[in-house]
N, C-alpha and C positions, 0 to 999 in steps of 0.2 A: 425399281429394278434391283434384284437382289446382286449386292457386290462377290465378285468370286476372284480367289487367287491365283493366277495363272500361270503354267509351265514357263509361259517367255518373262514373266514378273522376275520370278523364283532366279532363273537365269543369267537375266539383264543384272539383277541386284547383287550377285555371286559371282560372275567373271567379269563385267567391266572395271577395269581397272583404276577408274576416275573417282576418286571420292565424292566429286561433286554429283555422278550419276550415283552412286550409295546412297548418299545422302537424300537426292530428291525420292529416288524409289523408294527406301525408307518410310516417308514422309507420308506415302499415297497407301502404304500398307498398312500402318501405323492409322492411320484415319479411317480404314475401312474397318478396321479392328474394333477401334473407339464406335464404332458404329451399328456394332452388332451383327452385322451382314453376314461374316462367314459358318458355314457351315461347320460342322465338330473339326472332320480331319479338314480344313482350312485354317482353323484356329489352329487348331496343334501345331502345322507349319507354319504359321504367323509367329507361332512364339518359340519356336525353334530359330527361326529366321532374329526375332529378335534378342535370343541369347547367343548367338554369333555374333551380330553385330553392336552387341555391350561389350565387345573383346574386340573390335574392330579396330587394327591399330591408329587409324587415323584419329583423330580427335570431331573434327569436322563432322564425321559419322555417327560417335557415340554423342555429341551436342544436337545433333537433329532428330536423335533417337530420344534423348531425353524429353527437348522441347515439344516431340509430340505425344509422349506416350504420360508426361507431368499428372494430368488431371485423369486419367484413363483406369478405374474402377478395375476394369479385366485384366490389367498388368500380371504378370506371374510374379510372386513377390521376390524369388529370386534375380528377377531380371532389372527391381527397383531396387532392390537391395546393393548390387551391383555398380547401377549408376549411378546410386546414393555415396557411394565410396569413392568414386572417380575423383578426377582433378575437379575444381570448382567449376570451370566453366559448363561440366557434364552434370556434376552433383545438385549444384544447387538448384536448380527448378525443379527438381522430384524432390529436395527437403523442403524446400515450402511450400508443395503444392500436392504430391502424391499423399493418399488420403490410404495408400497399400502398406505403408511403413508404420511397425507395431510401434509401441511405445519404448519396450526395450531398446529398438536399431538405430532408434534416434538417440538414447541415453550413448548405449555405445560408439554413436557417430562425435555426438558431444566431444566425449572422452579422449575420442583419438584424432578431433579433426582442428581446423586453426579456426580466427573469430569468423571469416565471410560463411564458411559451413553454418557453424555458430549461430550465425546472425540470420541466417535463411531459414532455419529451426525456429527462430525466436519471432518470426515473421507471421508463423502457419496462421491459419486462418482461427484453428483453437489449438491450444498448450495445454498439456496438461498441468497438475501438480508435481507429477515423480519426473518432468519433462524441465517445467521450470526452475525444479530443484538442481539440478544438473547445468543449467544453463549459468544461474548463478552463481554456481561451484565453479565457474572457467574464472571468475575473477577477471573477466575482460570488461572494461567500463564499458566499451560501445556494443557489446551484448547485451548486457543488463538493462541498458538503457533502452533499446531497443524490444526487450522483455517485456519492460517496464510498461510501454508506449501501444502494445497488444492488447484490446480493449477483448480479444478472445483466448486472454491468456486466464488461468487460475493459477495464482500463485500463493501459498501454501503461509499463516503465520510464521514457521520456522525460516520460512526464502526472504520473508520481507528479515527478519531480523539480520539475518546471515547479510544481505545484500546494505544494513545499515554499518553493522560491523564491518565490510569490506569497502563500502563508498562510502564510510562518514562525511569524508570530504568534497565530496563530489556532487556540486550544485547539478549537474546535469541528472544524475541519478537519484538526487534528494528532490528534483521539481515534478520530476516524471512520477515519483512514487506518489507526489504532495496531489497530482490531478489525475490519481485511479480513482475509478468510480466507487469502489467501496475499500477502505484503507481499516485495519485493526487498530482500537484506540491507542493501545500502547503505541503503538509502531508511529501513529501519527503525533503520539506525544515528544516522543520521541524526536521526532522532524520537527517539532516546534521549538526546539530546546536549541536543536543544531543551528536554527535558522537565527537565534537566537541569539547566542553566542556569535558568530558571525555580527550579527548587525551588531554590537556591543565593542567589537573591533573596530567595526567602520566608524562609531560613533567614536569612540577612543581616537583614533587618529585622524579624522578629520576633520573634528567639531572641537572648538573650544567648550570640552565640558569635562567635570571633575571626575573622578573616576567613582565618584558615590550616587555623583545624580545620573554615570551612566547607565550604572548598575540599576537604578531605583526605574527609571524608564525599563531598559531592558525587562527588568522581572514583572513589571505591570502587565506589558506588552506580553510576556510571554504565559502570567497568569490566565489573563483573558482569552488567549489564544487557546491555553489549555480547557480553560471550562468551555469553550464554545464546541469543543469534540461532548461534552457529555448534553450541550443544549441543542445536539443535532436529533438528539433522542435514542439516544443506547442505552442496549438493556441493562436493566440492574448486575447483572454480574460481572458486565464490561467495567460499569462504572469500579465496580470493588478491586477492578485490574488495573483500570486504571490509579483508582488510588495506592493499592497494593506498589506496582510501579513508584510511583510518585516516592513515597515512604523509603522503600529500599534505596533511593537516589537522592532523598535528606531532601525532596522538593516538594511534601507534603510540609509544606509553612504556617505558620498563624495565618497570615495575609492571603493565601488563597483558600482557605477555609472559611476565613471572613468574608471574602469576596463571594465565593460559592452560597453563602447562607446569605448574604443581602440580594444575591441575582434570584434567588427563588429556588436554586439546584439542593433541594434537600437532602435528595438521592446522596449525594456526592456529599454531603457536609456529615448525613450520620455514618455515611462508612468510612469518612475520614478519623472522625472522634472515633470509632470503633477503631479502625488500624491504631491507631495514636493511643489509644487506652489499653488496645489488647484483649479487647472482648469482641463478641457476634455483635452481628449487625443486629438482630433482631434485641438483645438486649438493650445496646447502644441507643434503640428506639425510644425502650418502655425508660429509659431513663430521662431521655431530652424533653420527652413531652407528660414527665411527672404528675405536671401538674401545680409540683409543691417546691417549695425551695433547695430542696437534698439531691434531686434525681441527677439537674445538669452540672450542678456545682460538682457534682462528683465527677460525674467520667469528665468534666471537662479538667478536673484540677489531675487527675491521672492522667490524661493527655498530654501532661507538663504544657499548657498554653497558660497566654500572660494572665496574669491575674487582673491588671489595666482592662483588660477586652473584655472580660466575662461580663460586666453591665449590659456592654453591645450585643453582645451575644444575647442574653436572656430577651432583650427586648425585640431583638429580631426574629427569637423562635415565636415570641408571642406573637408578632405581627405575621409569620408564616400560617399562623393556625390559625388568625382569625381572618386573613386577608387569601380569597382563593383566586384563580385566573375566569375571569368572563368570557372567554372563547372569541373575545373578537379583537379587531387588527390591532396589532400592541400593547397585549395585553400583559405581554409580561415586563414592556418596558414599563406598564403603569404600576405595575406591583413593583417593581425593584424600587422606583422613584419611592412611592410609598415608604419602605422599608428604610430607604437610606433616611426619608425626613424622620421617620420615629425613631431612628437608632441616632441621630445627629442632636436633638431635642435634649438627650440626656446629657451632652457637653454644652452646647452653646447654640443660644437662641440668637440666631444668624439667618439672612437668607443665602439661601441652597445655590453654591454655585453654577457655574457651566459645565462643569467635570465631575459631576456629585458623586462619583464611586469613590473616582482619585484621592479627592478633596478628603470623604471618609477617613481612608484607610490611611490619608497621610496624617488625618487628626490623633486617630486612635492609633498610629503607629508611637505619635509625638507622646502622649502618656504607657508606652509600654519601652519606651525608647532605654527605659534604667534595667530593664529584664535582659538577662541574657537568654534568648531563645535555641535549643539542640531538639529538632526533631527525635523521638528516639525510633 
């Protein structure tokens, strides 16, 4: 039966003077509306009716006007725009749920409104980017975080960086970023470093331990954490961002170079020699795998790395290029184990301990230990 709008509707809803009868009339007009039912000039008094009573002094009125018109497609955008503005109690169910409000009048709602607006923006069901951008700009932690936490938000590389430099400190907004389902490698290396420092603290003051073997933990911990963003399988240009990254923050090291080229992350080792030497990647290449003794020796010794490692080094390119991955389960842990026994062979004929990376990098740190090491 087709719904229609009625002289005694129009009138009951106009001069009763009870907000609570406003209100429910409101409610039944509002739902017939959402429904399709009325006729053109029905519509047109429906929303004539409901731009009156977006001005309705009551509050009670314009809260039941909102709560029913939220998800309503047919809304006149003037009349969400409106209630989009009101006091919270009115506003907020049309900012996170009216699908009539551009992109702009949320940016400007942002701008001029407190965090619960804020936070009901940051809720929507999708965000945009020039949306999230804005959101992060309020500089309110329980926004961001709540941004953060929108699995239908897009937030933009520039937001994650911006939202690092404004909550460095901020465990709540550094774990939310830590479990978005796709995070930019910088950004997440980034989050490795903070997380990092932090534990290097807790270890500092709660642990009997010296402040060299905190450090020595910490950086292992924070190396491995690092390569494990480029053994998720990012593309080669991330990788060069990420090392790019690394480099300008002096945390392109020997040790996680080393580390990189005994895990099998080749990717990551020639465009670190490349940053470190100052030439292209693709040269960086024709140089590593020479062939002859001049190629690695060179960018490696323009890389300013130890001269101690370079044994390790050469024996591990060898072993990267004769030893490839088999395609089945752990396979790369059996190539790295690999790698570490032939690179280990050349100092001391030992059996491989329980921690064979560590154990490595603490050997061949022990003969590089006379070098003073400066990323350049």
């Amino acid at each position: 039966m087709k719904a229609s709008l009625t002289k005694a509707d129009v009138e009951k809803l106009m001069c009763d003077p009870s907000p609570e009868t406003r209100a429910g009339t409101i409610g039944k007009i509002a739902s017939r509306f959402g429904g399709g039912g009325f006729s053109d000039s029905e519509r047109r008094l429906a929303e004539e009716i409901f731009r009156i009573m977006a001005r309705d002094v009551e509050v009670q009125v314009r809260e039941a006007l909102s709560e029913h018109l939220k998800e309503c497609p047919q809304i006149p955008h003037d009349v969400a725009l409106s209630l989009a503005k009101d006091v919270d109690s009115v506003a907020i169910p049309v900012l996170e749920f009216s699908q009539v409000l551009t992109e702009d009048d949320l940016v400007e709602i942002i701008n001029a409104s407190d965090a619960a607006k804020q936070s009901a923006v940051a809720r929507r069901e999708t965000v945009s980017e020039m949306v999230s951008d804005a959101l992060v700009d309020t500089r309110n932690e329980d926004v961001v975080v709540t941004l953060m936490d929108n699995v239908g938000a897009e937030i933009s590389d520039r937001s994650f960086e911006k939202a690092i430099d404004h909550f460095g400190e901020s465990e709540k907004v550094n774990e939310r970023m830590a479990y978005r389902a796709k995070l930019p490698v910088g950004i997440a290396e980034r989050l490795v470093t903070m997380v990092s420092d932090k534990l290097k603290d807790h270890l500092a003051t709660h642990h009997e331990l010296s402040p060299e073997v905190t450090t020595d933990l910490v950086l292992g911990m924070r190396e491995r954490a690092t390569l494990s963003l480029v053994r998720a399988g990012v593309e080669s240009g991330e990788v060069e961002e990420l090392v790019l990254q690394l480099h300008e923050n002096s945390r392109l090291t020997p040790s996680i170079i080393l580390r990189a080229l005994c895990m099998g992350d080749l990717a990551f080792f020639e465009a670190a020699l490349a940053r470190r030497a100052g030439v292209s990647v693709v040269n960086a290449r024709m140089l590593i795998y020479d062939g002859g003794d001049l190629g690695l020796k060179s960018i490696y010794d323009k890389a300013l790395l130890p001269k101690a490692l370079l044994p390790a080094v050469k024996m591990a390119v060898e072993v990267a290029r004769e030893t490839g991955y088999d395609g089945q389960e752990n396979d790369r842990e059996r190539f790295t184990k690999r790698m570490i026994e032939r690179v280990l062979t050349q100092f001391e004929d030992m059996d491989i301990g329980s921690d064979n990376l560590e154990y490595l990098l603490a050997k061949l740190n022990g003969f590089a230990s006379s070098e003073t090491i400066i990323p350049q």
